[in-house]
N, C-alpha and C positions, 0 to 999 in steps of 0.2 A: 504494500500500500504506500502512495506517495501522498502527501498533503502539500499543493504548495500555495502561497501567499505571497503575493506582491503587491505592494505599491508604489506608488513613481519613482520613487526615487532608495526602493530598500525592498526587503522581500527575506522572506523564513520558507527554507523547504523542510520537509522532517520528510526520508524517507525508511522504511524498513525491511531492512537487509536482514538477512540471514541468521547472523549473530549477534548484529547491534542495530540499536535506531541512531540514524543521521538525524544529525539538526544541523541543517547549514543555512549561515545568515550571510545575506551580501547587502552592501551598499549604507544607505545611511536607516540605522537602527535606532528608532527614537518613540515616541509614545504613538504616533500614526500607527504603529503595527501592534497595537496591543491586545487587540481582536485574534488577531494571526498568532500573537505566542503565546495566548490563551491557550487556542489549540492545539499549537504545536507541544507546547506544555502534556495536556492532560493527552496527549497518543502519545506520546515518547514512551511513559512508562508502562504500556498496555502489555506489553508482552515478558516484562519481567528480566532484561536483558541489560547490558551496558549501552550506555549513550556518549555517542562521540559528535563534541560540538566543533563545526567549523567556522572558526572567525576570520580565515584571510581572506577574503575579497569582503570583508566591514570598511567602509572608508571615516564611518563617523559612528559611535554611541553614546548615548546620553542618557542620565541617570537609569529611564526606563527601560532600555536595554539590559546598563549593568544588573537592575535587578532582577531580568530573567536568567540569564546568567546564573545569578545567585538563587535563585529559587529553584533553576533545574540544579546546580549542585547541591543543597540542599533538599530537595527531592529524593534526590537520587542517595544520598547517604542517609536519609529516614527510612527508603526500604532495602537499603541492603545493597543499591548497585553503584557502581563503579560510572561515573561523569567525569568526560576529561574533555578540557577544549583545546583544540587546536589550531595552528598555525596565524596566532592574532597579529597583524602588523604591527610596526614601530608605534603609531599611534594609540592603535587599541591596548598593546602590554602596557604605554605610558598612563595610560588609564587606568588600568590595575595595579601597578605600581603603587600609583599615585595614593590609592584608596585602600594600599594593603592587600589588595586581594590578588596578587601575581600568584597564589599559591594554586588559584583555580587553571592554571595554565599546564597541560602538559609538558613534561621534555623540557 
């Protein structure tokens, strides 16, 4: 199953693979999508598997991003599974840095 989500200028796919569910986000991630990672949110964890988030093609996040983010890593270690994000540009890791949270960053 693939869910995807876009809007002008940003967009959330979650699709689910095999062993894991994708959450890959592009572009600019801001509260416009929070409809979208509502969803993407509550399908991520439907199948009880690991979630791998892709942050490199983010060009901008902003608080409401960050807190999905945080809410799938924190999801995800309330039932037990394994969330890792990957590949955040220079901007985005600066963002996390910033706010302490570089821990959520794979690798």
């Amino acid at each position: 199953m693939t869910l995807t989500s876009e809007v002008r200028s940003g967009g959330i796919l979650l699709a689910q693979e095999p062993t894991v569910s994708r959450v890959t986000l592009w572009g600019e991630i801001d509260s416009a999508l929070r409809n979208q990672a509502s969803a993407a949110l509550a399908g991520a964890f439907q199948r009880d598997l690991p979630v791998v988030v892709d942050v490199a093609r983010v060009t901008f996040i902003d608080s409401a991003g960050i807190a999905f983010l945080v809410q799938l890593c924190r999801i995800g270690r309330d039932e037990g599974l394994q969330v890792s994000v990957h590949g955040p540009p220079p901007e985005v890791r600066d963002v996390l840095r910033t706010l302490h949270l570089d821990a959520l960053v794979a690798g």
